[in-house]
C-alpha positions in Angstrom: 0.0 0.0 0.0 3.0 2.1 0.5 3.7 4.1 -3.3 6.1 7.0 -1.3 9.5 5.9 -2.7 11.1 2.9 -3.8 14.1 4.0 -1.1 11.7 2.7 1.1 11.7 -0.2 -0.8 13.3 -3.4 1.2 16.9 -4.9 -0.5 16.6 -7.8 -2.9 17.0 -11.5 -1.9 20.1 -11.4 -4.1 21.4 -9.1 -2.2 21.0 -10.1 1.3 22.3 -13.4 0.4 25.4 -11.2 -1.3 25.9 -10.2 2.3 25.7 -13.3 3.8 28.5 -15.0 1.6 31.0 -11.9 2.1 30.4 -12.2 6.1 34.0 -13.4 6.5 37.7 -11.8 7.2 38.9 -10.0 4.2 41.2 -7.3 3.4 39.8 -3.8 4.5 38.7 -1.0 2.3 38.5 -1.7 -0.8 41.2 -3.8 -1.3 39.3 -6.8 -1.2 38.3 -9.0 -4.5 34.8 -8.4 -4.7 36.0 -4.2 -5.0 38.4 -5.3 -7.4 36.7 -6.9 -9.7 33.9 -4.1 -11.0 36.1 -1.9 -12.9 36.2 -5.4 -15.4 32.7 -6.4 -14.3 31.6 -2.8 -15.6 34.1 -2.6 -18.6 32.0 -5.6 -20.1 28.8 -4.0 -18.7 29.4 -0.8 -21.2 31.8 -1.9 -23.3 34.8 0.2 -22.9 37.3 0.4 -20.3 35.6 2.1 -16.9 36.9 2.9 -13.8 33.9 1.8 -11.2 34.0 3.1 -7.6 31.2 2.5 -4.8 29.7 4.7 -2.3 27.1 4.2 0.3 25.0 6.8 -1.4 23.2 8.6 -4.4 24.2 12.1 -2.9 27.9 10.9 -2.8 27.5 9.4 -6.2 26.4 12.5 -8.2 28.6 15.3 -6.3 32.0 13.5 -6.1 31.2 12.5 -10.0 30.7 16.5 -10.2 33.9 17.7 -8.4 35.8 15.3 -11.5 34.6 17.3 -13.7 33.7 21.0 -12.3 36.1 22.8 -10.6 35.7 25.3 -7.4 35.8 28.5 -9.6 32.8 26.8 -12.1 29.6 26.1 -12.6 27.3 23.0 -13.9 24.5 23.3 -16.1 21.3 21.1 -14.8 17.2 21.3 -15.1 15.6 23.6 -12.5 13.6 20.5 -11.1 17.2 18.6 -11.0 17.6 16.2 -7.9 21.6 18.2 -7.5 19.5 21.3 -7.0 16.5 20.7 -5.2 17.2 17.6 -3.1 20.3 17.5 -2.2 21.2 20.1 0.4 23.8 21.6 -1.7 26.2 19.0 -1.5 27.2 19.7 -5.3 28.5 22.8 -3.7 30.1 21.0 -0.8 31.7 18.4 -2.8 33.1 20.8 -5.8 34.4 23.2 -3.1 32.4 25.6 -4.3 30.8 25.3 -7.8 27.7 27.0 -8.4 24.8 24.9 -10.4 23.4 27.0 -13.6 20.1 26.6 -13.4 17.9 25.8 -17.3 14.2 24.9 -17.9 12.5 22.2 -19.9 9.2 20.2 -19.8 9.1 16.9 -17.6 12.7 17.8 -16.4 14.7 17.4 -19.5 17.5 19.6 -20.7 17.8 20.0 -24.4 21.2 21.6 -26.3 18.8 24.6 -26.8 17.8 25.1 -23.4 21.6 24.7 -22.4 22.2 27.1 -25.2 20.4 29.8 -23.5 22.2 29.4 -20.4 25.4 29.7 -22.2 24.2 32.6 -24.0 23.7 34.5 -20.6 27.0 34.0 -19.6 29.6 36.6 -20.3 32.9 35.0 -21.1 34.8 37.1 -18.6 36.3 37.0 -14.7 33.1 39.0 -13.6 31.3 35.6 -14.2 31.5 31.8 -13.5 32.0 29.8 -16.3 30.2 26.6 -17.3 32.4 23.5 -16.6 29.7 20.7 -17.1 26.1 19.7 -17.7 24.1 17.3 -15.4 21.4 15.3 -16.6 19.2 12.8 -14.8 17.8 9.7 -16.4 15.2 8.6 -16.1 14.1 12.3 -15.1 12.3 13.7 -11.7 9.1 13.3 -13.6 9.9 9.7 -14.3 11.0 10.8 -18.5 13.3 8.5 -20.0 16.4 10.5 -22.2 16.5 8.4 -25.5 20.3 8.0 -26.9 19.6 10.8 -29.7 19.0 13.1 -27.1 21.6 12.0 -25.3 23.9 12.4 -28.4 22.4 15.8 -29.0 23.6 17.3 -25.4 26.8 15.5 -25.7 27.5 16.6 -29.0 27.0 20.5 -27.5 29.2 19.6 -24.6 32.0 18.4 -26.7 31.8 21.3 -28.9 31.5 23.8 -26.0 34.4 21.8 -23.7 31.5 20.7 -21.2 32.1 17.9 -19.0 29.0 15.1 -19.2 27.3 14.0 -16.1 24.1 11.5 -16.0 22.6 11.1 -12.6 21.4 7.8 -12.7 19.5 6.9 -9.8 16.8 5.6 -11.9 19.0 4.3 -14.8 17.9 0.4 -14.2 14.7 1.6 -15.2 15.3 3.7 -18.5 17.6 1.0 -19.6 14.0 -1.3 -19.5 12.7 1.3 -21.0 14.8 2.1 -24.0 15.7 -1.9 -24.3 19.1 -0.6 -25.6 22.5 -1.3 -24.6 23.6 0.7 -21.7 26.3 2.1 -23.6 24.5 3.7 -26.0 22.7 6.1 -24.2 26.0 7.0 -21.9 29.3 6.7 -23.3 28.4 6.3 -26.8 26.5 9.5 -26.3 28.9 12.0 -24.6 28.1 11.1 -20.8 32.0 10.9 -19.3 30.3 10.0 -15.5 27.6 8.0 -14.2 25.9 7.5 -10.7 24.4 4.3 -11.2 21.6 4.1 -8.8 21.2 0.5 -7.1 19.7 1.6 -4.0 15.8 2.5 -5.4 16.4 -0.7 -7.4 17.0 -3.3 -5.0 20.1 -2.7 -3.3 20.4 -1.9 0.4 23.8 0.7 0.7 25.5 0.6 -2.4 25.4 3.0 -5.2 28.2 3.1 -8.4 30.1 6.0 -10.3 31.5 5.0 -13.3 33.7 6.7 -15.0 33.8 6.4 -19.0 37.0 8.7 -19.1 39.3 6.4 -16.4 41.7 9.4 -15.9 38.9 11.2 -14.0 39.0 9.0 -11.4 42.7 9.3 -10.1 41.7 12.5 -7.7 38.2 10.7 -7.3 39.3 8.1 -5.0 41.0 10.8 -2.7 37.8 12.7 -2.7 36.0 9.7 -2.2 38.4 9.5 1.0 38.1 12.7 2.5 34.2 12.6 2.0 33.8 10.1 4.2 32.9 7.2 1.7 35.6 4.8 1.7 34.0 2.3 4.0 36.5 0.3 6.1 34.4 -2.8 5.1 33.8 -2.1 1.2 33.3 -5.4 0.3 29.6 -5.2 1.5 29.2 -2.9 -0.9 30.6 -4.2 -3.9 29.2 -7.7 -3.3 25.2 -6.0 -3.5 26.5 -4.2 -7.0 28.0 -7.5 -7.9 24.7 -9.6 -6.8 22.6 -7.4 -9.3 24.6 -7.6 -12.2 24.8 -11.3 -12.1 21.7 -12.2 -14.1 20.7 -8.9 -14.8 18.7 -8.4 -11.7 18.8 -5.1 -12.0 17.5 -5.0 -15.1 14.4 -7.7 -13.6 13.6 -5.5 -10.8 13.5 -2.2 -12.9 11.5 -4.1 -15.5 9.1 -5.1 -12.5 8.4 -1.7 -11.2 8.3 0.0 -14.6 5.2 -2.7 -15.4 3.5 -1.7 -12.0 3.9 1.8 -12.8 2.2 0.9 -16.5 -0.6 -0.3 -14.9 -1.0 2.7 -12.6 -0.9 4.8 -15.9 -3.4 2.6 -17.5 -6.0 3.3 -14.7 -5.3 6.9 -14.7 -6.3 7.8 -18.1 -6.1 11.7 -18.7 -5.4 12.4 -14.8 -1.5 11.6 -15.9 0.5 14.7 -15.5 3.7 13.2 -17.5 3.9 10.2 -20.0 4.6 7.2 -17.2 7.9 5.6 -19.1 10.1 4.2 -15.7 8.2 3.3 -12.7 6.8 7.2 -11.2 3.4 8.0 -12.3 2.2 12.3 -11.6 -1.3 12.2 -10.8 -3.8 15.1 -11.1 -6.3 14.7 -8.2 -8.1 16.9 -6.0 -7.6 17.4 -2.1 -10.1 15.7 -1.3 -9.6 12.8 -4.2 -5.7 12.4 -2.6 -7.8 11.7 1.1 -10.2 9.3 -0.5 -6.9 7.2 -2.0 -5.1 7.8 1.7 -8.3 6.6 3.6 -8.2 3.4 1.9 -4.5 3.0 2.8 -2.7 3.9 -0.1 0.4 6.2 0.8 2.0 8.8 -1.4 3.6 11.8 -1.7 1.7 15.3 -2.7 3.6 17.0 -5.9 2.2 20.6 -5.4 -1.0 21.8 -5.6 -3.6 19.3 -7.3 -0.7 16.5 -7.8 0.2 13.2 -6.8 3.3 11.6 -7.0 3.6 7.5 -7.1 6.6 5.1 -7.2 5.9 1.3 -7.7 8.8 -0.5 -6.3 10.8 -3.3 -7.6 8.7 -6.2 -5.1 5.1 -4.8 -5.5 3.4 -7.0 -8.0 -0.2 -7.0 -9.5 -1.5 -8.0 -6.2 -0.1 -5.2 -4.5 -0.8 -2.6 -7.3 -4.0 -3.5 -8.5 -6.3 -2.6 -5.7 -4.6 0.7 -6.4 -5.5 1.0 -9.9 -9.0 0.3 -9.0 -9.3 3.0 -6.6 -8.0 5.5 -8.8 -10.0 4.5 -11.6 -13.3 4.3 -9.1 -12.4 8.1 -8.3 
């Protein structure tokens, strides 16, 4: 009954039993074999030579993969309704030593080159003004929209001719990858993006989130950053045996693909009350005060998205059994 968050979400039985087996003396940090082996484990992922480090969160993720490629004195371009601006307690800042996010519009949350475009065309190429270093996208979006590898390609193709650094915040990226149905390289490297956060956490996982780094030389100062902020665990190889658990057998791409058909369903009942095409597994309701009551009263639970929305999440575990008698009451409203 609970549609709030897939953080909420319990970890995957893959991944508890990936705990269970690494329960044993091992070399500290991440020294240890399980650590070792994802830089080759995501090399075949993506098909290119990465350099994959873990840290115990999203937040960590994004903003040390932001310090690689911003520094103190400049900026990053993202969405206004970007997770590095609004949710994140201006860690980006923290993490860059200063940086200052550029802020750009665009429906459902997605930057386009010419919505970057106008933020570099307000910029005065001088001292009096910080300089754009990078651009930050998130797939799949805040509104649950899914960046194709054309567009992609498009904003990667602007960053390469403007000398922009490439970031995709991928706390979602299980799910556009189920989505899309392509190869995960396409609609990162092969488009532009030089750093990932590849979310594991909202898919399944229990601590462990990725960056990968599709330029390897960014990474040298990364794992002194990582270091000093805070998120070399002492006991790593917890965390790379839950990463390691979900890429064996593409369970992360099972669980996305679970939660992006519960979210399809949710869509299906909600007809014209859908606020953005439903393409990963977050469905934006429009519904009424008293309407989001009515659903609450009957023990669903959900977060209000401004005035006269709803916001959904259908989690990896909750099956038709779980998400039906939610449909129902939506459609019944």
């Amino acid at each position: 009954m609970r549609f709030f968050s897939d953080n909420a979400a319990p970890a995957c039985p893959e991944v508890l039993a990936a705990l269970a087996s690494v329960n044993t003396v091992d070399t500290a940090y991440d020294g240890d074999r399980w650590s070792q082996s994802l830089d080759a484990r995501l090399s075949a992922l993506f098909e290119t030579d990465v350099k994959a480090l873990w840290v115990s969160s999203g937040t960590a993720a994004n903003c040390l993969a932001l310090a690689a490629l911003c520094p103190p004195h400049g900026a990053v371009i993202c969405h206004r309704d970007a997770h590095i601006q609004n949710d994140e307690a201006g860690a980006p800042e923290f993490y860059t030593a200063g940086a200052k996010l550029l802020l750009a519009e665009g429906d459902g949350a997605k930057l386009t080159p010419e919505m970057i475009n106008a933020v570099l065309a307000a910029t005065r190429n001088d001292v009096h003004q910080v300089q754009p270093h990078a651009v930050s996208i998130t797939n799949a979006t805040e509104y649950g929209l899914v960046y194709t590898p054309a567009e992609v390609a498009a904003i990667g193709d602007l960053c390469r001719a403007r000398g922009l650094g490439l970031h995709m915040d991928g706390a979602r990226f299980a799910n556009a990858i189920a989505h899309l149905g392509c190869a995960p390289a396409d609609v990162t490297w092969r488009a532009g993006v030089e750093a990932l956060s590849f979310g594991f956490i909202k898919n399944g996982g229990m601590t462990a989130e990725l960056l990968v780094f599709f330029k390897p030389e960014l990474a040298a100062a990364t794992y002194y950053r990582r270091k000093r902020a805070g998120h070399l665990l002492s006991k790593g190889r917890y965390l790379a045996a839950q990463i390691l658990a979900m890429l064996d057998g593409d369970v992360w791409l099972r669980n996305a693909r679970a939660a992006n058909a519960g979210a399809a369903m949710l869509a299906a009942a909600a007809g014209d009350r859908l606020v953005h095409p439903v393409e990963a597994n977050e469905v934006f309701l429009k519904v009424t005060s008293q309407e989001a009551a009515t659903l609450r009263a009957q023990g669903f639970d959900f977060y209000d998205w401004g005035p006269g929305e709803a916001r959904l999440v259908v989690s990896w575990q909750q099956g038709e059994t779980d998400i039906r008698p939610l449909a129902d009451a939506i459609a019944a409203l």
